[in-house]
C-alpha positions as CSV (number, residue, x, y, z in Angstrom):
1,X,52.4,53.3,-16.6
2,X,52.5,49.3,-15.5
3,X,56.0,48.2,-15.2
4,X,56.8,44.3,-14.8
5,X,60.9,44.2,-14.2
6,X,62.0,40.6,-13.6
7,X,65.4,40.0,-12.2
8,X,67.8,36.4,-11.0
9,X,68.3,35.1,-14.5
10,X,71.6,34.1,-15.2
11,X,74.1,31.1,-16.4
12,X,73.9,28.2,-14.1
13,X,75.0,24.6,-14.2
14,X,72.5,21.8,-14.2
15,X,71.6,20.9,-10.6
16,X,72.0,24.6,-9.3
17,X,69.4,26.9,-8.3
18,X,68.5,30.0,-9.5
19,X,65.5,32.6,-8.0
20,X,63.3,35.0,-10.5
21,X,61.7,38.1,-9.3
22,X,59.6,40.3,-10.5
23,X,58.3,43.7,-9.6
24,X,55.0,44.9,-10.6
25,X,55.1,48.9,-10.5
26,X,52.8,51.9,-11.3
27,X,49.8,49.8,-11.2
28,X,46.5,51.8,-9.7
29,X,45.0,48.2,-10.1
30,X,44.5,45.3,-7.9
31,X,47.0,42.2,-9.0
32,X,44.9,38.7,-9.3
33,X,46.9,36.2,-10.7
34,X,50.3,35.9,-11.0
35,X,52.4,34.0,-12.8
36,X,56.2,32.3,-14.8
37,X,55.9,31.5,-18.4
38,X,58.9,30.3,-20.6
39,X,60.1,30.7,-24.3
40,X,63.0,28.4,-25.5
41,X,64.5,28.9,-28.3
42,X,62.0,27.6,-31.5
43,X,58.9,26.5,-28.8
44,X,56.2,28.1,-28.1
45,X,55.7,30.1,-25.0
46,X,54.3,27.7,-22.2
47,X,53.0,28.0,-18.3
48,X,55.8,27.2,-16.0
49,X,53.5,28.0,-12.8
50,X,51.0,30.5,-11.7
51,X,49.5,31.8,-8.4
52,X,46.1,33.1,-7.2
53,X,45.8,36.1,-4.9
54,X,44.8,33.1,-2.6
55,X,47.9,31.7,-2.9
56,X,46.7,28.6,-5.1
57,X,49.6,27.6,-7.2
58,X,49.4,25.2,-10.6
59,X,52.8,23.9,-12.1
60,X,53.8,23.0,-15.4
61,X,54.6,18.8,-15.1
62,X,58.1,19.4,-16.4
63,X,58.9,21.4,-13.3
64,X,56.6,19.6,-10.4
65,X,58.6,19.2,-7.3
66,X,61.8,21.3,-8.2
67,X,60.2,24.6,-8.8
68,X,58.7,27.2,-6.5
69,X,56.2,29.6,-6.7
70,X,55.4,32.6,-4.1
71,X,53.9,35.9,-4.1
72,X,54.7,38.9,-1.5
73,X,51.5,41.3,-1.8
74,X,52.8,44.1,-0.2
75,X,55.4,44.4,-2.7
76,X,53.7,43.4,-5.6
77,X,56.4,40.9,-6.5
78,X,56.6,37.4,-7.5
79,X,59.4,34.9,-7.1
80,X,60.1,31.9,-9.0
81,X,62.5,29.4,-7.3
82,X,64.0,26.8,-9.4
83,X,66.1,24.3,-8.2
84,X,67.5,21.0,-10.0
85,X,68.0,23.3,-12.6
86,X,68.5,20.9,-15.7
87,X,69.6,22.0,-19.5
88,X,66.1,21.5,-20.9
89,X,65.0,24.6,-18.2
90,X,67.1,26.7,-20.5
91,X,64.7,29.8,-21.8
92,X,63.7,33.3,-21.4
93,X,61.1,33.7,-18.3
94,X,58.6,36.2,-18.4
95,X,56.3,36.9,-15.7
96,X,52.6,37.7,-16.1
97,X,50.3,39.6,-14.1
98,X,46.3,39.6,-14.1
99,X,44.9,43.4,-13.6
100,X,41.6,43.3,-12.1
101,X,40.5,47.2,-13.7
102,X,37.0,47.3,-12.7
103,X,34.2,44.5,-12.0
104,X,34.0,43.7,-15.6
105,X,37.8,44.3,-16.9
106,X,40.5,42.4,-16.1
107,X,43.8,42.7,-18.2
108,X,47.1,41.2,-18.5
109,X,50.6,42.3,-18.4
110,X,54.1,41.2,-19.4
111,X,57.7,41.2,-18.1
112,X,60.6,41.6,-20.6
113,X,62.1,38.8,-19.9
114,X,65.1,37.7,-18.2
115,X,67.2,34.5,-19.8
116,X,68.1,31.4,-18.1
117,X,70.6,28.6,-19.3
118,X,71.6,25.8,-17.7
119,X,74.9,24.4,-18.9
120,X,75.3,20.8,-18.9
């Protein structure tokens, strides 16, 4: 069974730094994109930034310039760092993964969730 476990959320003050991981495990799968979406509390889910298994990365405008987005292969992880952290970064993070199943299926799967607040 797939198992996306994310991990480095916390309580931080505004201008600190936090870094999310997350593990992809079980998967029989090749991993194409990965990527960080957000949920604060009453908005919708959005994109905070994704990568490709070529290591193209595409960031949300909010967080251009103080986020980070990597990818280690070999362990099937993927980091987020944030930096400059600011109240309005306040959320839960979930991290996505695309499964490439066969030549014609691709499928994707969710994190939990880990929460992040940033006190003013």
């Amino acid at each position: 069974q797939v198992q996306l476990v994310e991990s480095g959320g916390g309580l931080v003050q505004a201008g600190g730094s936090l870094r999310l991981s997350c593990v992809v495990s079980g998967s029989t799968f090749s991993i194409n994109a990965m990527g960080w979406y957000r949920r604060a509390p009453g908005m919708q889910r959005e994109l905070v930034a994704d990568i490709t298994v070529g290591d193209s990365t595409s960031y949300a405008d909010s967080v251009k310039g103080r986020f980070t987005i990597s990818r280690d292969n070999a362990k099937n992880t993927v980091y987020l760092q944030m930096s400059r952290l600011k109240p309005e970064d306040t959320a839960v993070y979930y991290c996505k993964v695309v499964g490439v199943l066969s030549s014609t299926l691709v499928r994707n799967y969710w994190g939990q969730g880990t929460q992040v607040t940033v006190s003013s």
